[in-house]
Backbone as CSV, one residue per row, in Angstrom:
resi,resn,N_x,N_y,N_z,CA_x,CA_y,CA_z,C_x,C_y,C_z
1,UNK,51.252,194.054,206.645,51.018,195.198,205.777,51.906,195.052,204.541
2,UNK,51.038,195.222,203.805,52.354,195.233,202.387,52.722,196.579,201.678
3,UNK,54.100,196.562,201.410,55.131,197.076,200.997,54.312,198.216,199.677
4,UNK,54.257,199.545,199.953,54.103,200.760,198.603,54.476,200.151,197.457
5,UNK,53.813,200.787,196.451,54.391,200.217,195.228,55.299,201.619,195.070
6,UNK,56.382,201.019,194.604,57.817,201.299,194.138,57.511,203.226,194.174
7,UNK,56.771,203.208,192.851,56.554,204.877,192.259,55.365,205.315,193.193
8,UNK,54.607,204.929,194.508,53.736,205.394,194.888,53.639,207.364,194.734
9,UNK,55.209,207.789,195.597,54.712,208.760,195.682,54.375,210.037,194.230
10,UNK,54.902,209.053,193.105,55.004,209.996,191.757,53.543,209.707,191.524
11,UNK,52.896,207.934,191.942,51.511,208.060,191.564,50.712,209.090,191.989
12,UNK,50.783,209.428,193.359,50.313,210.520,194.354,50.108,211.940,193.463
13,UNK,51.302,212.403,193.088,51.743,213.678,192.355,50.875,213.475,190.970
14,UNK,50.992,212.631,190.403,50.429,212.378,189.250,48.709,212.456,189.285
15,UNK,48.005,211.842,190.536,46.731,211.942,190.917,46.464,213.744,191.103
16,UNK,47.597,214.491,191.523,47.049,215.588,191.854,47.327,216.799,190.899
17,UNK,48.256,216.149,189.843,47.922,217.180,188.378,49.492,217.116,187.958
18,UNK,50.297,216.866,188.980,51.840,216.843,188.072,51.872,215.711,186.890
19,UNK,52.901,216.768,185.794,53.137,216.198,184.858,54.676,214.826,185.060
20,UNK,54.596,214.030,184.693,55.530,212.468,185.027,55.948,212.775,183.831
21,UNK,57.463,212.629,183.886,57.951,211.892,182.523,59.279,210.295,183.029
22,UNK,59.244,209.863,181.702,59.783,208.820,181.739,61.247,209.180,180.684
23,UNK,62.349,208.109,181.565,63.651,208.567,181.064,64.132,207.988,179.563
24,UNK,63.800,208.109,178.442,64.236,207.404,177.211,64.911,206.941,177.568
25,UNK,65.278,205.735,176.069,66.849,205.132,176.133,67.546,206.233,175.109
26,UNK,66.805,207.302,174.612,67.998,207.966,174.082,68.533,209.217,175.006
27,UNK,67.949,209.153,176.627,68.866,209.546,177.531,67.996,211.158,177.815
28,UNK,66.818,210.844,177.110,65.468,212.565,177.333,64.679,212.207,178.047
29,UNK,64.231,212.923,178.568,62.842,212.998,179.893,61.816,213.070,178.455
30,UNK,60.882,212.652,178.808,59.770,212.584,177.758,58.336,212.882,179.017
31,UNK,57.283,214.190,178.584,55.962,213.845,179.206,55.049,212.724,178.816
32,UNK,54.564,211.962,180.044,53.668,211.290,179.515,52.150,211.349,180.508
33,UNK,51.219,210.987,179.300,50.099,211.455,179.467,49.329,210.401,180.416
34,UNK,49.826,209.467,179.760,49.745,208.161,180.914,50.603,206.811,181.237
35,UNK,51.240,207.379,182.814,52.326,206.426,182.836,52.139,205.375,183.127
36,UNK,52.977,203.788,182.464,52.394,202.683,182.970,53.172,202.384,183.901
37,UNK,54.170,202.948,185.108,54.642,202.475,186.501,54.626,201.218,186.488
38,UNK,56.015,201.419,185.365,56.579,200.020,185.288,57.791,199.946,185.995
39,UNK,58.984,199.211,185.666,60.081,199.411,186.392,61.120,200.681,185.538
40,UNK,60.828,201.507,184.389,61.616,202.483,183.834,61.332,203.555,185.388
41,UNK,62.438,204.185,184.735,63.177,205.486,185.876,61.813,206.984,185.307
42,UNK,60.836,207.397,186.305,60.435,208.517,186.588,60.514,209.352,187.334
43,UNK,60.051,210.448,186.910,60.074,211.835,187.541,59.125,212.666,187.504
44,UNK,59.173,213.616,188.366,57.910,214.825,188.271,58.975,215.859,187.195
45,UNK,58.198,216.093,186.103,58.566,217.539,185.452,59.137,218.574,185.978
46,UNK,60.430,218.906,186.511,60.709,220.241,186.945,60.115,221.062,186.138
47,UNK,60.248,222.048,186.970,59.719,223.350,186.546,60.760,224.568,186.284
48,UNK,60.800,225.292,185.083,61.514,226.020,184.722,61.422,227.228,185.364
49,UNK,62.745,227.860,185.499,62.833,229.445,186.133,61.324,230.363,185.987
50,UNK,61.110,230.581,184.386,59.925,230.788,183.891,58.540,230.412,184.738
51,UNK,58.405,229.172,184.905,57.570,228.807,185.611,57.433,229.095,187.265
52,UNK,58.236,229.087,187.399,58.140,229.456,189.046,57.782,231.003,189.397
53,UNK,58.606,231.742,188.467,58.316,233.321,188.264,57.188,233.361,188.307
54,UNK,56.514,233.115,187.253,54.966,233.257,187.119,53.936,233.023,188.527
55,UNK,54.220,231.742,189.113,53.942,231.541,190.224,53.839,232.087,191.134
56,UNK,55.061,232.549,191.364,55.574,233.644,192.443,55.197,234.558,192.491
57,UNK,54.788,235.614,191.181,53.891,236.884,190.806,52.536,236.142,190.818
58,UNK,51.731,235.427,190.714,50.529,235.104,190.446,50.075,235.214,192.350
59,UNK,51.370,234.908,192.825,50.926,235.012,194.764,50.807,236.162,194.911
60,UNK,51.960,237.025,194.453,52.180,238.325,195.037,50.723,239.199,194.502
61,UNK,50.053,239.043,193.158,49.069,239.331,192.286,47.483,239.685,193.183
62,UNK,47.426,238.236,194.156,46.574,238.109,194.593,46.513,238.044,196.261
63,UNK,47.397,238.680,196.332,47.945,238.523,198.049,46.616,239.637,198.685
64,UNK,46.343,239.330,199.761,45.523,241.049,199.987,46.054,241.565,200.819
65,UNK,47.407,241.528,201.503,48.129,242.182,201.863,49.045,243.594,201.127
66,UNK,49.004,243.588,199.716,49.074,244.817,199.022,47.856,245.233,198.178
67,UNK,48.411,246.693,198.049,47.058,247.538,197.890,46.567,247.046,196.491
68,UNK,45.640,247.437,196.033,44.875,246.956,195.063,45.785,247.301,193.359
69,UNK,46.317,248.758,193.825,47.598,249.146,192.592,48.726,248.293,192.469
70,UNK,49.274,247.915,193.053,50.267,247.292,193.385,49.820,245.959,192.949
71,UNK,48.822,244.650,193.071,47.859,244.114,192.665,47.667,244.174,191.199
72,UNK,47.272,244.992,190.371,47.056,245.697,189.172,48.309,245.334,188.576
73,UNK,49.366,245.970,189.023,50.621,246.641,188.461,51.197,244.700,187.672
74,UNK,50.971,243.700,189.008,51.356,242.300,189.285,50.682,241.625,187.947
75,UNK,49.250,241.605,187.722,48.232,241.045,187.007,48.648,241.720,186.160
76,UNK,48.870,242.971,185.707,49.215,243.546,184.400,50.545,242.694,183.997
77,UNK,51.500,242.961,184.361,52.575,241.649,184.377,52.790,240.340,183.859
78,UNK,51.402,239.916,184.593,51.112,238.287,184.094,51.094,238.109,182.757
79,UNK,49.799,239.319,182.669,49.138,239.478,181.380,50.174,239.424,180.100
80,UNK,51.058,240.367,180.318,52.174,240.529,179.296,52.962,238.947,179.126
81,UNK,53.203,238.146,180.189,54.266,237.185,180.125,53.141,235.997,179.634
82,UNK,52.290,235.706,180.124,51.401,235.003,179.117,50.905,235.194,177.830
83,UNK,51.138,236.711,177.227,50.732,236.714,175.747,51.928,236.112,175.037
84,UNK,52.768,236.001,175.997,54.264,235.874,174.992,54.223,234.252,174.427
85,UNK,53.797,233.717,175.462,53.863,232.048,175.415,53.351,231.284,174.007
């Protein structure tokens, strides 16, 4: 059996919508749109506080475990933090 290639599992992530960046030599994460998984140092894009928030309300938004106001109150929420962007 032969040996994964090196970045398999970022290829993986990358197949399923994460954004990859690659480490400059002036020492910045850079996105790229298409990585050539060469031997430079990658990563999956963390995700900012911001981003996870959103996330986190977008569950709570659509959970059907709270009532439909409560629901509302969540999506109204969104609404506001996405006009801002």
């Amino acid at each position: 059996m032969s040996k994964p290639h090196k970045h398999c599992e970022l290829i993986k992530a990358w197949a399923d919508g994460a954004t990859i960046q690659c480490l400059g030599i002036n020492g910045v994460w850079n996105d790229l749109a298409n990585p050539g998984w060469d031997n430079s140092a990658y990563r999956i894009k963390p995700q900012s506080k911001l981003d996870v928030a959103i996330e986190a309300l977008e569950k709570f938004a659509n959970h059907p475990c709270f009532s439909p106001v409560t629901s509302e109150v969540a999506k109204s929420t969104l609404r506001e933090i996405r006009s801002m962007e």
